[in-house]
N, C-alpha and C positions, 0 to 999 in steps of 0.2 A: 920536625914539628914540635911545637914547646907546649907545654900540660894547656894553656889557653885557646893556643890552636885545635888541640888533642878535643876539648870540652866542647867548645863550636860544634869539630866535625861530628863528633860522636852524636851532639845533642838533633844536629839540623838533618846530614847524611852521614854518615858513616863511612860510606862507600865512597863515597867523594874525596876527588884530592880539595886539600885546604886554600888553596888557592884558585882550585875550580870553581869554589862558591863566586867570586865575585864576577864570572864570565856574566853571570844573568840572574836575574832571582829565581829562587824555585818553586816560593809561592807568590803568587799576587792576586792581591785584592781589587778588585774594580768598583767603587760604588756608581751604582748607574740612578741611584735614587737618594736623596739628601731629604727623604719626608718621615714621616711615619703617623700611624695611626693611633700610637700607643704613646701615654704619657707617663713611662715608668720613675719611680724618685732617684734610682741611684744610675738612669741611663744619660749618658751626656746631653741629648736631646735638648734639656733646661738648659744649659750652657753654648747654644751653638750660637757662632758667630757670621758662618757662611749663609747664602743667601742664591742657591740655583739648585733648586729641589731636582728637575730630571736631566738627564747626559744628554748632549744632542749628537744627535747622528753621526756629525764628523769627528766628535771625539771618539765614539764608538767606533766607527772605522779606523780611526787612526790607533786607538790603542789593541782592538782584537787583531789586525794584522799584525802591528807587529808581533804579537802573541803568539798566532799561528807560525809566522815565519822563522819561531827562536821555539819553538813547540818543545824541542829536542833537550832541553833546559830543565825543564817545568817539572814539578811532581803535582800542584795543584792550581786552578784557577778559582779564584771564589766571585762569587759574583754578587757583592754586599760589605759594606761597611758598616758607616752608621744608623741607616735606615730601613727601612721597610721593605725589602724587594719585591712584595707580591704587588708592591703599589706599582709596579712597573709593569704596563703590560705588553710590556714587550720582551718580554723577560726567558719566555720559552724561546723564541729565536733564536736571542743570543746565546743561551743553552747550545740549542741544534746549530749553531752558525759552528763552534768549539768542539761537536760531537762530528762533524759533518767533515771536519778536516782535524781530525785522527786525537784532540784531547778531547778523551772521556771524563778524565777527574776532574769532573768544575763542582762546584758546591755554592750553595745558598744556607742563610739561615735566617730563621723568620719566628715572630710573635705566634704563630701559625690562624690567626683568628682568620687571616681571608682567605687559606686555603680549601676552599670550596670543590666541589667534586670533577666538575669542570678543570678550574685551576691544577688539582692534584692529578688528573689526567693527562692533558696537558705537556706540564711538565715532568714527567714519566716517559712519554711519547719521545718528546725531545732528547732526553738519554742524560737528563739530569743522574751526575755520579754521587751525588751526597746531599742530604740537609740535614741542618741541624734545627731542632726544635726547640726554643725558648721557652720552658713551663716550668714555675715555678713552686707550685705545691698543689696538691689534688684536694685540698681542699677550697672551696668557694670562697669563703671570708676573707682567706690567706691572700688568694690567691687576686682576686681583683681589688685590693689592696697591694699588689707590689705591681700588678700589669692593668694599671690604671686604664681606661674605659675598653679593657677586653670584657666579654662574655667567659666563664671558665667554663659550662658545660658548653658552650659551641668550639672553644680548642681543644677541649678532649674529646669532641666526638668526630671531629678534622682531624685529629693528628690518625684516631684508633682507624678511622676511614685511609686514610693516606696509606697507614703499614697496611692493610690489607690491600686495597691497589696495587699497591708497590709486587708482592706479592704475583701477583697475575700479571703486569703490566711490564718491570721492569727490576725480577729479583736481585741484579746488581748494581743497583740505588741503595747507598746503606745511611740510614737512618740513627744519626744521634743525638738522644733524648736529655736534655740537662736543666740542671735547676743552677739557680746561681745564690745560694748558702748565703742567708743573713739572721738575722734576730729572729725573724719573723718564722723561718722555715726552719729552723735549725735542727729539729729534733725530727725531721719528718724524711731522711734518709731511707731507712728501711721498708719502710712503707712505700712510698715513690719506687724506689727499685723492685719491689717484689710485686706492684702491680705494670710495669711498663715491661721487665719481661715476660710477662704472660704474652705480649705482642710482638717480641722484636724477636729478628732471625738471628744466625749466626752472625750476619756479618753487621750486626747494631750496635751499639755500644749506650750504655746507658752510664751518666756521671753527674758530678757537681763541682763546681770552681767557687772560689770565694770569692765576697763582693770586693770590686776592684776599686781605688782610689785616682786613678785613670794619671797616672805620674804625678800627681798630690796635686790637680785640675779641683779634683772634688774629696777634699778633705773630709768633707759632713760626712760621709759615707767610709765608717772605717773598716779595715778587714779584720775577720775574725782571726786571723792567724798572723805573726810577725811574720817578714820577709826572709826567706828561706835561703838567697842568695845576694845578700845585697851589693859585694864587690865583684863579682864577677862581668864579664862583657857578656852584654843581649845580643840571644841569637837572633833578632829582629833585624838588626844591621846586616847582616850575613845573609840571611834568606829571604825575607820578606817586601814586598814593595807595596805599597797602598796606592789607587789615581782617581783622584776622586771623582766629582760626577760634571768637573769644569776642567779637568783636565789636570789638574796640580797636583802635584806630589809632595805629602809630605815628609817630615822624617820616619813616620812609623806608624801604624796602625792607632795608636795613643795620642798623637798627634793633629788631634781631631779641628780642631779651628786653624789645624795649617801655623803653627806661630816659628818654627824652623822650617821654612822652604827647601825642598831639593830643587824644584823646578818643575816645567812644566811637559805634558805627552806633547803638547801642540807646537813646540820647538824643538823639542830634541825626542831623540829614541828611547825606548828603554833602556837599553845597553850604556847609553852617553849618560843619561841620568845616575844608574846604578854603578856606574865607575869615574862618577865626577868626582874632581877633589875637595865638597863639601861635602860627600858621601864618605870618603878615606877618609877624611880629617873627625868627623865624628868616627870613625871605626880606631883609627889610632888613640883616641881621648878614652876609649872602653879598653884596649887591651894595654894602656899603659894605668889602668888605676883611677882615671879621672873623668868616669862619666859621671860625676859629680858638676863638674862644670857646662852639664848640659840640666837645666832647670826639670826638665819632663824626667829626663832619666836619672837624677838625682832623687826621685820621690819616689819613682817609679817600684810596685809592687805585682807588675801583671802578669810577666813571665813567671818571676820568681814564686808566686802563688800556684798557676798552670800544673809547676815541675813538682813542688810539695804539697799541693794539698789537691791536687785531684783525685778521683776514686775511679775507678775504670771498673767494669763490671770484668767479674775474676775470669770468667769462661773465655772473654773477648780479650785480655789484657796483651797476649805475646802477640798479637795482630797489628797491634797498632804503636807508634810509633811517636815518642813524647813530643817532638816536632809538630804533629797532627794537632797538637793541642789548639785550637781557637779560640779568641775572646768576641 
């Protein structure tokens, strides 16, 4: 295995042979919802170009079985992209569809404004393995200034509702709390952190990631920090697979208007997708030097932000796994 191989495995599994990565992904993203309720400034949202806000049923069968059936593969199923998943309501199902045949770790992450006591029940029942909470500063002014037409005391009195549910309901559900670090919030670290552990358990993680430039899609929005690895190959190619809510796949989680095509769930498997040779031929272009010649991944600062500049809350840090990191 050569130091690029070595950095992959290390970074995605460890444990993994280097060439077991490409049997399957290990994470995948399903969006089943392409809406949202929130009109944040630095969220793609302003920028979209697709046009089928919910998954319909046969894509949903078509891509959770095959899911279930490669199960053996997987360390996470996330069930969210770019939008809103509570706008889904169908959304606890498909939870308990993934719990119900033996994947527990699926995950959601959410604006948290619709998770209402219902909903957070719910999805608890169902055996929801993770959410992640989008809250951006605990103060008001701050805060419905970056998460344009949310309420901020109705998300902080839903999320502090949710950890205590979770609590009674379904203590291995673990909850991570993050802000995403711009102008606006910058200085409000310490604070944020020392009031959100007063709530979370051990297995919570509370951080922050810097605003992202989404592979230089949205430039107006610039990150606080330079790129921490800028020539190295993304572990995205290697582990991660995105299907959106019409069934397309695209290159990558960043890849949000779809403008490099893998292909689609509704003709081919996951496995045919993720070992096609437009899938290798970008993997070859990142470990020879030249993802440069891939427009996204030449601007691209999302991983590379993830690895250097998150902050993981110290108690929870050897638990979790830099891979684990989500945008």
């Amino acid at each position: 295995m050569n130091k690029l191989e070595n950095y992959l495995n290390r970074r995605i599994d460890k444990d993994a042979n280097f060439k077991g990565l490409l049997d399957y992904p290990k994470y995948i993203e399903i969006e089943t919802v392409n809406a949202c309720n929130a009109r944040c400034p630095m969220c793609t949202i302003n920028d979209w170009e697709r046009n089928y806000p919910i998954m319909r049923d046969n894509v949903w069968d078509k891509v959770s079985d095959d899911i279930i059936e490669n199960k053996r593969f997987l360390k996470r199923v996330s069930l969210y992209r770019d939008g809103e998943p509570l706008i889904d309501k169908k959304m606890p199902k498909r939870i308990n569809k993934f719990f119900e045949n033996g994947i527990k770790n699926t995950s959601i992450a959410t604006n948290v404004s619709l998770l209402n006591e219902k909903k957070a029940t719910d999805l608890l029942e169902a055996g929801l393995g993770m959410v992640i909470f989008s809250i951006d500063s605990l103060k008001k002014e701050v805060f419905e200034k970056i998460r344009v037409r949310l309420n901020f005391e109705e998300v902080r009195d839903n999320a502090i509702r949710f950890l205590q549910l979770r609590d009674k309901i379904n203590p291995r559900c673990r909850v991570w709390i993050r802000m995403i670090r711009q102008e606006s919030n910058y200085n409000e670290w310490d604070n944020y952190y020392e009031f959100w552990r007063k709530y979370a358990s051990e297995v919570d993680r509370i951080y922050y990631h810097n605003i992202f430039n989404w592979g230089g899609q949205l430039d107006q929005f610039k990150s606080v920090s330079k790129s921490f690895e800028p020539n190295l190959p993304c572990v995205a190619l290697w582990s991660l697979m995105v299907v959106f809510a019409n069934g397309d796949v695209p290159l990558c989680n960043v890849d949000y208007n779809n403008k490099y095509p893998t292909g689609t769930i509704m003709t081919n498997t996951i496995k045919e997708l993720w070992q096609s040779k437009i899938m290798n031929a970008r993997r070859k272009l990142h470990l020879n030097g030249n993802k440069k010649d891939i427009s996204i991944c030449a601007n691209c600062n999302v991983w590379d932000e993830v690895k250097g500049e998150e902050i993981i809350s110290p108690e929870f840090a050897e638990q979790v796994s830099i891979s684990n990191s989500n945008i």
